[in-house]
PyMOL commands that place a pseudoatom at each C-alpha (Angstrom):
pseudoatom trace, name=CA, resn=UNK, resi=1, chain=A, elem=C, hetatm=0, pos=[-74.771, -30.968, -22.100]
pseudoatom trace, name=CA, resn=UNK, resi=2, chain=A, elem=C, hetatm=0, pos=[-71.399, -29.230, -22.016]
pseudoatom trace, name=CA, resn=UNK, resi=3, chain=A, elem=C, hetatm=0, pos=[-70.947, -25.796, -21.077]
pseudoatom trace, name=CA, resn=UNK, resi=4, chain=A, elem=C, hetatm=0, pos=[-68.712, -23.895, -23.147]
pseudoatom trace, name=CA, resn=UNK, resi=5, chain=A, elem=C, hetatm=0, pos=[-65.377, -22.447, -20.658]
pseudoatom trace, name=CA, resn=UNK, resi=6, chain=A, elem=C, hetatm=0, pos=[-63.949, -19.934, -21.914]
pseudoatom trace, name=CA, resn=UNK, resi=7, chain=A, elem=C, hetatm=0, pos=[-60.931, -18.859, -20.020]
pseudoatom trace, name=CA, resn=UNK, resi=8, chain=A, elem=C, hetatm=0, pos=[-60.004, -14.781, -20.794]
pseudoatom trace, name=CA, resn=UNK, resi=9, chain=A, elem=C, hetatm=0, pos=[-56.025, -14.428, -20.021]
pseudoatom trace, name=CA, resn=UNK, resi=10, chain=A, elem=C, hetatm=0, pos=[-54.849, -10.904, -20.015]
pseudoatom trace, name=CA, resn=UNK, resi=11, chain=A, elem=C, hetatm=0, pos=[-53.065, -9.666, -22.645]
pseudoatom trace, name=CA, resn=UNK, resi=12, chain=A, elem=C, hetatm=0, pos=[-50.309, -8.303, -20.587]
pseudoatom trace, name=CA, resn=UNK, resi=13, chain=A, elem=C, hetatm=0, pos=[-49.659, -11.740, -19.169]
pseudoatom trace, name=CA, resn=UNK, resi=14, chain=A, elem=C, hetatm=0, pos=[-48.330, -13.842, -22.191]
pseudoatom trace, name=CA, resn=UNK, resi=15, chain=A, elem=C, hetatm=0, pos=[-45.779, -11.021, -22.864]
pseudoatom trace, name=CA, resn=UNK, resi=16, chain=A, elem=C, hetatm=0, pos=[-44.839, -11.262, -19.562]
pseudoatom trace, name=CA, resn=UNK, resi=17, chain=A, elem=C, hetatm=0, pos=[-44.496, -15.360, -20.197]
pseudoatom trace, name=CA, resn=UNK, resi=18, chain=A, elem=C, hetatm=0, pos=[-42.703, -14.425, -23.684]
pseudoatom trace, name=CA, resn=UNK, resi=19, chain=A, elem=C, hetatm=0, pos=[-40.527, -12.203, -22.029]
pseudoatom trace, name=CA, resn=UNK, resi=20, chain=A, elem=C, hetatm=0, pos=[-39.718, -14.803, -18.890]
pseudoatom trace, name=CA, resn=UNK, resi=21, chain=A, elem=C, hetatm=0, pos=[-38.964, -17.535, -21.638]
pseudoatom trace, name=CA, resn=UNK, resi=22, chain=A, elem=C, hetatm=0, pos=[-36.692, -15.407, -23.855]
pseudoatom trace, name=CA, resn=UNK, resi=23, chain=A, elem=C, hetatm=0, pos=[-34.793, -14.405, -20.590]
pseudoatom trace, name=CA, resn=UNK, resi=24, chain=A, elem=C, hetatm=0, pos=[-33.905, -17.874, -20.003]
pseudoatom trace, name=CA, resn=UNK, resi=25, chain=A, elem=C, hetatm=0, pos=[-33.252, -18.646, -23.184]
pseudoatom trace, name=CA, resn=UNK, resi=26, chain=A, elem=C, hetatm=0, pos=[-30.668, -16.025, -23.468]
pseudoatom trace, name=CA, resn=UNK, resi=27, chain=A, elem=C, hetatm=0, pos=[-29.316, -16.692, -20.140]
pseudoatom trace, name=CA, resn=UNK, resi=28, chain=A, elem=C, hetatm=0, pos=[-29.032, -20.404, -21.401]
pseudoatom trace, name=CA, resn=UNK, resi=29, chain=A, elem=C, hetatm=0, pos=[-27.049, -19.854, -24.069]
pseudoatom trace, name=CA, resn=UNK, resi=30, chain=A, elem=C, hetatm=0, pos=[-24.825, -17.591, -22.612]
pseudoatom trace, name=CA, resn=UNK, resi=31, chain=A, elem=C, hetatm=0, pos=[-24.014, -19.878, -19.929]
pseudoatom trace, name=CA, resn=UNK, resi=32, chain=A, elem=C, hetatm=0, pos=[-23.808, -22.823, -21.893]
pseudoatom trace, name=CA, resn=UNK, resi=33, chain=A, elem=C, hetatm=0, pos=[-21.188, -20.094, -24.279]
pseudoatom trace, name=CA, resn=UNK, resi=34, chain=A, elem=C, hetatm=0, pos=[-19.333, -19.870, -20.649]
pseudoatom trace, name=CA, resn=UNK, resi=35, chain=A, elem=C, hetatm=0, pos=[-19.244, -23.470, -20.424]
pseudoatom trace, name=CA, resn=UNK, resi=36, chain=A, elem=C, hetatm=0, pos=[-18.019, -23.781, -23.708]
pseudoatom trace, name=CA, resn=UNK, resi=37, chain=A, elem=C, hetatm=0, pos=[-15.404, -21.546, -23.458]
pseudoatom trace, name=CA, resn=UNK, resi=38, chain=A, elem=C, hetatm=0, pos=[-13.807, -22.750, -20.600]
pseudoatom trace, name=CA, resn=UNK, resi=39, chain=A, elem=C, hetatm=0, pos=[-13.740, -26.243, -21.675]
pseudoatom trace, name=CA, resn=UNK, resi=40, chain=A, elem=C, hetatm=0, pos=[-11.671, -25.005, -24.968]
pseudoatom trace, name=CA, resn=UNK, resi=41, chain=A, elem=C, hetatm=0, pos=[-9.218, -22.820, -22.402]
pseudoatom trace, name=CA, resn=UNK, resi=42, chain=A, elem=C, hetatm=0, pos=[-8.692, -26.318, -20.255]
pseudoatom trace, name=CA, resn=UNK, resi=43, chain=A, elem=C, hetatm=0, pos=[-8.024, -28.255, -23.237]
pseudoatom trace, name=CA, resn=UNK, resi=44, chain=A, elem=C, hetatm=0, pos=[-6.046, -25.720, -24.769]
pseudoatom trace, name=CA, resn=UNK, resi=45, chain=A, elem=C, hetatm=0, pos=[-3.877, -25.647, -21.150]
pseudoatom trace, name=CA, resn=UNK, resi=46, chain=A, elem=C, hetatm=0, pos=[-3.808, -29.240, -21.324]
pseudoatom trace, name=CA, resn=UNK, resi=47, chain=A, elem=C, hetatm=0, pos=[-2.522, -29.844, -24.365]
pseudoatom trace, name=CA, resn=UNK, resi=48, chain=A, elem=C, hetatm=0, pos=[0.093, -27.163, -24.094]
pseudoatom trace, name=CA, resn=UNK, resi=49, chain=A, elem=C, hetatm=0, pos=[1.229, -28.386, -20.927]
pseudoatom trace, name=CA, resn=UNK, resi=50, chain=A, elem=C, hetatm=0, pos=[1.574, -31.698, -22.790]
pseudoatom trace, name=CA, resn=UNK, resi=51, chain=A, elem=C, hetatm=0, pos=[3.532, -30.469, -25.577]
pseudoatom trace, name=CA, resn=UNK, resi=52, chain=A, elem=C, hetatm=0, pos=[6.252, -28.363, -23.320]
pseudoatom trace, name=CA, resn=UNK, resi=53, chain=A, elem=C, hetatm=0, pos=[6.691, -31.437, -20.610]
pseudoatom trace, name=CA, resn=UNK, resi=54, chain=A, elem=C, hetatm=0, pos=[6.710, -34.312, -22.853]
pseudoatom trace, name=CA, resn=UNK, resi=55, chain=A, elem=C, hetatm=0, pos=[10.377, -33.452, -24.030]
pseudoatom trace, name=CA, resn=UNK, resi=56, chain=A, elem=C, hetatm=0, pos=[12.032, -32.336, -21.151]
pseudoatom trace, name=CA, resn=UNK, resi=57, chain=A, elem=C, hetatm=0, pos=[15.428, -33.853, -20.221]
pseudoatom trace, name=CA, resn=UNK, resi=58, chain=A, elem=C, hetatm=0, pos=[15.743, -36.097, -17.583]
pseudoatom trace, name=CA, resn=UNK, resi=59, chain=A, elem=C, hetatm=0, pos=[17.745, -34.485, -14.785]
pseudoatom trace, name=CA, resn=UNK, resi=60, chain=A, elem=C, hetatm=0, pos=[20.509, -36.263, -13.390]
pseudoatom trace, name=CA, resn=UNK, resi=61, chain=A, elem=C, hetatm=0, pos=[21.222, -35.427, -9.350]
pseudoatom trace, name=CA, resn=UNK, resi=62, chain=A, elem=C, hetatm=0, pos=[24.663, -35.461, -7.916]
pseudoatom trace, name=CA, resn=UNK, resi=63, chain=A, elem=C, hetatm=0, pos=[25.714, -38.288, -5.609]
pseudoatom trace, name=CA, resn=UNK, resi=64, chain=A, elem=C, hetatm=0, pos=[25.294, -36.685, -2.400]
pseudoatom trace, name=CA, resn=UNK, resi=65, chain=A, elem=C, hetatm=0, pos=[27.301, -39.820, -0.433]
pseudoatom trace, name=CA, resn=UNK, resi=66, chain=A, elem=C, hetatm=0, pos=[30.554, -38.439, -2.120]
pseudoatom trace, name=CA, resn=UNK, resi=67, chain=A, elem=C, hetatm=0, pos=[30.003, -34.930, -0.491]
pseudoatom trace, name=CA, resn=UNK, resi=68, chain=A, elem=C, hetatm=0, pos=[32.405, -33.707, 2.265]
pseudoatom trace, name=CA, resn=UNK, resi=69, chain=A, elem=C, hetatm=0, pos=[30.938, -30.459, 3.870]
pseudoatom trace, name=CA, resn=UNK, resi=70, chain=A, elem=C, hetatm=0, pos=[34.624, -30.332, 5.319]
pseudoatom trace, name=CA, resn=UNK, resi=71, chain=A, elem=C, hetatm=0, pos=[36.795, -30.329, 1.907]
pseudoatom trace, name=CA, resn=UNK, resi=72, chain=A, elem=C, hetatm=0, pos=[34.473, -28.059, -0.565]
pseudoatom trace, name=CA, resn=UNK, resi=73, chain=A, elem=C, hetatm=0, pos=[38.139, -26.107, -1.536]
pseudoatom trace, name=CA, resn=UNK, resi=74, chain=A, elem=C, hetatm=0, pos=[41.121, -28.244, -0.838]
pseudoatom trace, name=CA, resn=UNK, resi=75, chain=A, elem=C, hetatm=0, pos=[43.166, -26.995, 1.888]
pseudoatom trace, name=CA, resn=UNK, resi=76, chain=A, elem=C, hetatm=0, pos=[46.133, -27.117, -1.052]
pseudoatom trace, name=CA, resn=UNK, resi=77, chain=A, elem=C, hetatm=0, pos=[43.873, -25.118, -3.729]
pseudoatom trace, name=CA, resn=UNK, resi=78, chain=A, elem=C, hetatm=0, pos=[43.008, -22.057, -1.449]
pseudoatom trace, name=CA, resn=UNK, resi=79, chain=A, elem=C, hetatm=0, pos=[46.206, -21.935, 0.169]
pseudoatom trace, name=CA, resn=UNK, resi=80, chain=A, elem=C, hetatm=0, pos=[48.336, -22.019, -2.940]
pseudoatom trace, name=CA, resn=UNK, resi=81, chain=A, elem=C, hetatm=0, pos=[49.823, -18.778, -3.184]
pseudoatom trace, name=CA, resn=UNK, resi=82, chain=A, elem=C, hetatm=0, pos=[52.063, -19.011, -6.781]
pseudoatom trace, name=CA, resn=UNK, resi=83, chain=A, elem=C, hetatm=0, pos=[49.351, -19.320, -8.982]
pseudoatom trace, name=CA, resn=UNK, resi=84, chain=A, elem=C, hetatm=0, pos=[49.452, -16.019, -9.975]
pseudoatom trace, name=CA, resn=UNK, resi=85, chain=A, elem=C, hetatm=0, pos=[52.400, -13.221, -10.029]
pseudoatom trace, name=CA, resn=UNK, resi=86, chain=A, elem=C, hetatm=0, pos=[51.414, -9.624, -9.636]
pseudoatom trace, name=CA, resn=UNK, resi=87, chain=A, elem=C, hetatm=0, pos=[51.187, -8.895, -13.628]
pseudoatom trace, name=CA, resn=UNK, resi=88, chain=A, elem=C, hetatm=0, pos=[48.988, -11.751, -13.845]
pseudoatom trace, name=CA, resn=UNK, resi=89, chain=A, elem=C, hetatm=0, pos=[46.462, -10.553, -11.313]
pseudoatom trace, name=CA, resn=UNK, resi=90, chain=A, elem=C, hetatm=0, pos=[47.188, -6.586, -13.228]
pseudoatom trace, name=CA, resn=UNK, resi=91, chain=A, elem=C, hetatm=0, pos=[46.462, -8.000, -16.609]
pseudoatom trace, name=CA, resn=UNK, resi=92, chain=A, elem=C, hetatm=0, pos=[43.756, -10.195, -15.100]
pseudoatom trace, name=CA, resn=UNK, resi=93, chain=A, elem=C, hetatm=0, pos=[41.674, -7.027, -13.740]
pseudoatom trace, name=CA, resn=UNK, resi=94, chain=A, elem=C, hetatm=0, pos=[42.963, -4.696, -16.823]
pseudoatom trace, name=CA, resn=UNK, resi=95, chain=A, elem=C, hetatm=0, pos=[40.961, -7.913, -18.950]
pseudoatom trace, name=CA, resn=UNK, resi=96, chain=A, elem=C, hetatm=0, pos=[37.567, -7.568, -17.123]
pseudoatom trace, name=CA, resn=UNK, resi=97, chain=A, elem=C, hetatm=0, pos=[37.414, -3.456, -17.850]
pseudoatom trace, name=CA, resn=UNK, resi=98, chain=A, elem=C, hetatm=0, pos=[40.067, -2.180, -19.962]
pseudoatom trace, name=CA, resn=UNK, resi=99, chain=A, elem=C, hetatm=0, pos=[38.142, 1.311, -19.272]
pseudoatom trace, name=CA, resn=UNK, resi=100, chain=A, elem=C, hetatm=0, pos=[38.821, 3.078, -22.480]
pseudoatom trace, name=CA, resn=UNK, resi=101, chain=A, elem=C, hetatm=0, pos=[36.150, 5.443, -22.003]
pseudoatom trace, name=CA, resn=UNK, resi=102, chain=A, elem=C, hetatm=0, pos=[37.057, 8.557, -22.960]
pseudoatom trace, name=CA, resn=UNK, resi=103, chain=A, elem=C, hetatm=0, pos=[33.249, 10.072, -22.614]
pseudoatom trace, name=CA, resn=UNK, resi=104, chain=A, elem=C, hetatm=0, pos=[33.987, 12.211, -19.472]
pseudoatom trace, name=CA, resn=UNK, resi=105, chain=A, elem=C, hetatm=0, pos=[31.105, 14.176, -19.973]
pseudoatom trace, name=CA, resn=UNK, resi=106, chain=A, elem=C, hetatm=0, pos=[28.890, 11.491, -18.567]
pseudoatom trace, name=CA, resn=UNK, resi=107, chain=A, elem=C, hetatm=0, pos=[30.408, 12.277, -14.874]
pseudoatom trace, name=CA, resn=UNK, resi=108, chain=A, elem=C, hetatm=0, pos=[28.333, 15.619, -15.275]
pseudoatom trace, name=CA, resn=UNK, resi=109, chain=A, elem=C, hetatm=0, pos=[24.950, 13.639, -15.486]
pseudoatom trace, name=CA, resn=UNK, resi=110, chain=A, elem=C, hetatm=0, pos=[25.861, 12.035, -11.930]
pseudoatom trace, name=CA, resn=UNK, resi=111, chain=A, elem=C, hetatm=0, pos=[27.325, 14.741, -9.847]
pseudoatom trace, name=CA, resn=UNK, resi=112, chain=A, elem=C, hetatm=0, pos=[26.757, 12.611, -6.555]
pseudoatom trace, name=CA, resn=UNK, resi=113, chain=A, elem=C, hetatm=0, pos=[29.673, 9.923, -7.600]
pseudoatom trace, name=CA, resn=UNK, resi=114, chain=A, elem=C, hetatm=0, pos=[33.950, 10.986, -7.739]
pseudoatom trace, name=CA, resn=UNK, resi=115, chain=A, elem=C, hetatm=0, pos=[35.171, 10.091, -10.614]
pseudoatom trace, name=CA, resn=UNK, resi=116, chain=A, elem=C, hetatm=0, pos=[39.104, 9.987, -10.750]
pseudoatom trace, name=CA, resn=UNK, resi=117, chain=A, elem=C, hetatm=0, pos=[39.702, 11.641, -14.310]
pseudoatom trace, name=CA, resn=UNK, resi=118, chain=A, elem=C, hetatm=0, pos=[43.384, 11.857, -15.417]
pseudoatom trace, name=CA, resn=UNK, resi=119, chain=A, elem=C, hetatm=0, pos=[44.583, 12.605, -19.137]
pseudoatom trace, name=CA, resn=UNK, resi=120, chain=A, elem=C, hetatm=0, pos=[41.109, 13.163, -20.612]
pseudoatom trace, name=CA, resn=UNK, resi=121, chain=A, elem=C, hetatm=0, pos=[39.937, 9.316, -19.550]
pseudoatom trace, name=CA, resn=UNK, resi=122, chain=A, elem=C, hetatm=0, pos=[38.430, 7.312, -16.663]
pseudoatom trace, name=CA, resn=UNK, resi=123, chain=A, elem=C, hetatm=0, pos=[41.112, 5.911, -14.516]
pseudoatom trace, name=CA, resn=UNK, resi=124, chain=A, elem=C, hetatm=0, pos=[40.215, 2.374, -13.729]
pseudoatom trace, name=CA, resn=UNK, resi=125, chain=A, elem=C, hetatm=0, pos=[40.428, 0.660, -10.466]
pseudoatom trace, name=CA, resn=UNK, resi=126, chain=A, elem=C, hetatm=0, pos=[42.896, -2.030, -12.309]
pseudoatom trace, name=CA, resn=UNK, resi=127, chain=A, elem=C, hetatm=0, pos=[45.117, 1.461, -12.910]
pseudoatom trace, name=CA, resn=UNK, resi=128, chain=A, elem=C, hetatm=0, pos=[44.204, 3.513, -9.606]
pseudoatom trace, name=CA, resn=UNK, resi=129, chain=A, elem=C, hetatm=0, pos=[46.999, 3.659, -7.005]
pseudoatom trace, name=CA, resn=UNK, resi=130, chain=A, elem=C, hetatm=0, pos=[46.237, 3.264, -3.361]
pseudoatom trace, name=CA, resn=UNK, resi=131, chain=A, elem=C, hetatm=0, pos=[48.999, 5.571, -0.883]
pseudoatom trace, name=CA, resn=UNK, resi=132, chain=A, elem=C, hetatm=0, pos=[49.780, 2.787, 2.076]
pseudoatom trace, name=CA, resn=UNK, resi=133, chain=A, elem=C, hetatm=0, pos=[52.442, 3.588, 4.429]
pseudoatom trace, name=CA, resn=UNK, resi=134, chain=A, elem=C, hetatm=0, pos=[53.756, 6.694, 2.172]
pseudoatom trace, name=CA, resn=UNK, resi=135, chain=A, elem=C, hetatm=0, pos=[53.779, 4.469, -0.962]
pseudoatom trace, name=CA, resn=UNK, resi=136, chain=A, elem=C, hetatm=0, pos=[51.418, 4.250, -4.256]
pseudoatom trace, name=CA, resn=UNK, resi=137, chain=A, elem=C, hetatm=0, pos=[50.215, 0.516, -4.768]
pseudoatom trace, name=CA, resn=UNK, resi=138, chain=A, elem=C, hetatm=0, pos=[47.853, -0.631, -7.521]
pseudoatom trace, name=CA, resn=UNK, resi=139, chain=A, elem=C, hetatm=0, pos=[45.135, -2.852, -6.663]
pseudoatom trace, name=CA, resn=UNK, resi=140, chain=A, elem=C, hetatm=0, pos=[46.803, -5.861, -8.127]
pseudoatom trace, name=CA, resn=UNK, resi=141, chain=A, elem=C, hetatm=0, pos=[49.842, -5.137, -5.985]
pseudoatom trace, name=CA, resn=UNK, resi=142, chain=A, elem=C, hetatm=0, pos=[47.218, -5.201, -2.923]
pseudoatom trace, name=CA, resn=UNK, resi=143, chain=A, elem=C, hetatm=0, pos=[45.820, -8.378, -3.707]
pseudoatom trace, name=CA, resn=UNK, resi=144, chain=A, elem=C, hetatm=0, pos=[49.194, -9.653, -4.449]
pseudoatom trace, name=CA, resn=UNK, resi=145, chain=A, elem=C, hetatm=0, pos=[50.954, -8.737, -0.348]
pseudoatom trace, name=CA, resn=UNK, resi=146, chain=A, elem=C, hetatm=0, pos=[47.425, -9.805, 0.580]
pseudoatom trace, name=CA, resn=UNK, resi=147, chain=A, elem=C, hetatm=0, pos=[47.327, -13.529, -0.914]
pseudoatom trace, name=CA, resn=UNK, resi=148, chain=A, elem=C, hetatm=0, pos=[51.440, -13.258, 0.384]
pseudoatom trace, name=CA, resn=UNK, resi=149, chain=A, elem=C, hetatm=0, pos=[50.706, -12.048, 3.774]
pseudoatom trace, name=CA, resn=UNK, resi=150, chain=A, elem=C, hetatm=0, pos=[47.388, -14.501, 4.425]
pseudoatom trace, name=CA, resn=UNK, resi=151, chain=A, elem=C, hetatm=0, pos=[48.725, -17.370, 2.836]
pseudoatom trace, name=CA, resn=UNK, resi=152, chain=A, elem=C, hetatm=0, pos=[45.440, -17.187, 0.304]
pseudoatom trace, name=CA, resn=UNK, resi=153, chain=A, elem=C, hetatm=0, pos=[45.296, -18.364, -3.322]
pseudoatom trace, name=CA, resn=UNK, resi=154, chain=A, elem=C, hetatm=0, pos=[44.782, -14.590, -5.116]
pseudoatom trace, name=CA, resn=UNK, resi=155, chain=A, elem=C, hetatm=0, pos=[42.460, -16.371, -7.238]
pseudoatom trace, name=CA, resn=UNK, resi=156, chain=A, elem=C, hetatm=0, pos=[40.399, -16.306, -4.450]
for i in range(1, 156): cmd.bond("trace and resi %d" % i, "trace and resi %d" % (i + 1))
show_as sticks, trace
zoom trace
């Protein structure tokens, strides 16, 4: 003859199991949403890494044997002196800022700086005068005694 078990489990317990179970199940899924994710991010980096390297030029490198640390200028180039006469080098710095600016009220915004104002315009450095020895030069007659005097190219 059998006796009858019968096993009384609190009630409190399988909500506590029900609880426990949906906790990992949630947990679960939002790890395995993680995972996910961050598969599609590396495959998304991979394949746009792909796309922007597989069309890239091939670079071509200089022949270092033919390089001569001594002869980078030519002793000719940087001491050739008549490449440029004094207008040349004036309309050369007149070209890079013809300074036209005739907005002088700007130098009140920046007290700190000199400004050289003359005629109701900026006076460029290509049209400033330097006093040497008693007598006004412009800058391109500087660079022009300079390249003279040093035996320099005034390009350089």
């Amino acid at each position: 003859m059998k006796k009858d078990l019968v096993r009384i489990i609190p009630q409190d317990t399988l909500k506590r199991r029900k609880r426990i179970n949906l906790a990992f199940y949630s947990t679960f899924y939002r790890t395995s949403r993680n995972i996910l994710a961050l598969v599609f991010v590396f495959f998304m980096i991979s394949t746009l890494s792909f796309l922007l390297t597989k069309n890239l030029k091939e670079s071509k490198a200089y022949d270092i044997s033919k390089f001569n640390a001594g002869n980078i200028i030519s002793d000719y180039t940087m001491s050739n002196v008549g490449t440029m006469t004094e207008a040349q080098i004036q309309e050369f710095l007149t070209s890079k800022n013809p300074c036209n600016d005739r907005n002088i009220q700007r130098a009140a915004n920046f007290p700190g700086y000199k400004y050289h104002i003359e005629n109701g315009k900026f006076v460029c450095l290509s049209e400033e005068t330097f006093e040497y020895n008693g007598e006004k030069q412009t800058a391109a007659r500087v660079i022009f005694e300079a390249s003279r005097d040093f035996q320099i190219n005034p390009k350089f």
